[in-house]
C-alpha positions in Angstrom: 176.0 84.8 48.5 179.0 87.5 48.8 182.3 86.7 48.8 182.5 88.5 52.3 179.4 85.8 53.4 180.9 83.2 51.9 184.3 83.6 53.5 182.5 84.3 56.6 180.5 81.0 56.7 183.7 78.9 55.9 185.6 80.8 58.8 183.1 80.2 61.0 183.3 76.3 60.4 186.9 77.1 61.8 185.6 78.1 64.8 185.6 81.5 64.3 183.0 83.5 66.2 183.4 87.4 65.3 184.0 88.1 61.6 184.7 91.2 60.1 185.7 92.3 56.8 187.2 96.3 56.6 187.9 98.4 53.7 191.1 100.8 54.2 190.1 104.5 53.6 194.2 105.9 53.8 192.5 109.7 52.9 191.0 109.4 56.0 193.1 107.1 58.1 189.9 104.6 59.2 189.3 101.4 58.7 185.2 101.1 57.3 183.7 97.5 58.0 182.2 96.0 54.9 180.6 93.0 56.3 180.2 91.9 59.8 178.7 88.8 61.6 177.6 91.1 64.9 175.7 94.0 63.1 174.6 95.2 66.7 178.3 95.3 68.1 180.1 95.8 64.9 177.6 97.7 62.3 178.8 97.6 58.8 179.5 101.0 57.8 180.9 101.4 61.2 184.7 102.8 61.2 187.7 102.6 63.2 190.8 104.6 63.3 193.8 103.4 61.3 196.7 104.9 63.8 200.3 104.5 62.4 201.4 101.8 65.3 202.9 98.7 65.1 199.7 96.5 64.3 199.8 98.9 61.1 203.1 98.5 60.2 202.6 94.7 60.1 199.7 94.4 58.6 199.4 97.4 56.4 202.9 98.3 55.6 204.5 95.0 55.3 201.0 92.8 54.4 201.4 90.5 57.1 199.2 88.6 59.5 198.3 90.2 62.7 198.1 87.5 65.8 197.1 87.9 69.1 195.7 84.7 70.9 195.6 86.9 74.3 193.1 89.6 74.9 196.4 91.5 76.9 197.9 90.4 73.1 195.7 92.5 71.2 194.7 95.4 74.1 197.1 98.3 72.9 196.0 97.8 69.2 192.6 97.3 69.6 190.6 100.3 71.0 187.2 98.1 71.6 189.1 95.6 73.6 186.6 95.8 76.5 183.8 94.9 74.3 185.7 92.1 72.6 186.5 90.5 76.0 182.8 91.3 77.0 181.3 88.8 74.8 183.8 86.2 75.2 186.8 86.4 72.7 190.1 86.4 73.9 192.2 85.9 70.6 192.5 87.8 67.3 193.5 87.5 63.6 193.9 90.4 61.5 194.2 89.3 57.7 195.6 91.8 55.3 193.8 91.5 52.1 197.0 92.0 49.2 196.2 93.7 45.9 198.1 93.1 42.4 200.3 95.7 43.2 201.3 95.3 46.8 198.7 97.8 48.5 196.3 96.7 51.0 192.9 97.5 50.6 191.5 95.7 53.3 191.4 92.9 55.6 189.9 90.2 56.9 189.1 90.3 60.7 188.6 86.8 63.0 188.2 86.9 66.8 187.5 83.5 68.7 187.9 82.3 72.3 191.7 82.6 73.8 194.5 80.7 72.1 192.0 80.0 69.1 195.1 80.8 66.5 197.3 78.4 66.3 199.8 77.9 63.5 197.6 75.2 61.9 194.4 76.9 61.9 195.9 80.5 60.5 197.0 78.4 57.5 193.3 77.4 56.8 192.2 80.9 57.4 195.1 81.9 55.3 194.1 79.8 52.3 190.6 80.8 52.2 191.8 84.4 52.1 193.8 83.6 49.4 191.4 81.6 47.3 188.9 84.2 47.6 191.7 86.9 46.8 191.0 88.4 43.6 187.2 88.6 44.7 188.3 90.0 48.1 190.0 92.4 46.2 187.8 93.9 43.9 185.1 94.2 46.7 187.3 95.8 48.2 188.6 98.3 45.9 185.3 100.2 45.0 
């Protein structure tokens, strides 16, 4: 098993029902999934712009946690909304995945029914991002 299927299997036992993982390509400002648990709504190899807003100034500039346990929460960030809110999910968690030296790579991206995110559960997300770290990040880094 990959790190990105192994992290995906113990999110899922979270309650997490979309999982993505995304690689950060800043030469051309998109965001390339790298593993995804919906390969018919969210192919891997599948992109999605990386637009200088303030979802990417948390999670890329300053590394932090992106939380939206609304669909209207996540609407202006997210340009797929409808399709999110099509098959169900009505809260998001963006995980930036943080390199040695400070840089985001990628991140790790959970989506589960409304008000799924709650302070308790993003710390078990959390530390299963952070266990799998150094993995995350040299998958991540290629």
């Amino acid at each position: 098993m990959t790190v990105f299927a192994t992290l995906h299997a113990d999110c899922a036992a979270f309650g997490t029902i979309l999982f993505t993982v995304t690689r950060n390509d800043f030469n051309a400002m998109l965001a390339r999934r790298a593993y995804t648990s919906h390969p018919r709504e969210y192919p891997a190899q599948g992109t999605k712009p990386l637009t200088r807003d303030a979802w990417f100034d948390l999670c890329i500039t300053r590394a932090q946690p992106f939380v939206a346990n609304t669909p209207e929460a996540f609407r202006d960030y997210f340009f797929d909304h409808a399709l999110i809110t099509s098959m169900g999910l009505g809260s998001a968690a963006n995980l930036p995945v943080i390199a040695g030296d400070g840089s985001v790579p990628g991140s790790i991206n959970l989506l589960a029914e409304p008000g799924h995110f709650t302070a308790d559960r993003l710390k078990a997300y959390q530390a299963l991002v952070d266990r799998d770290r150094a993995a995350l990040v040299a998958e991540l880094s290629v």
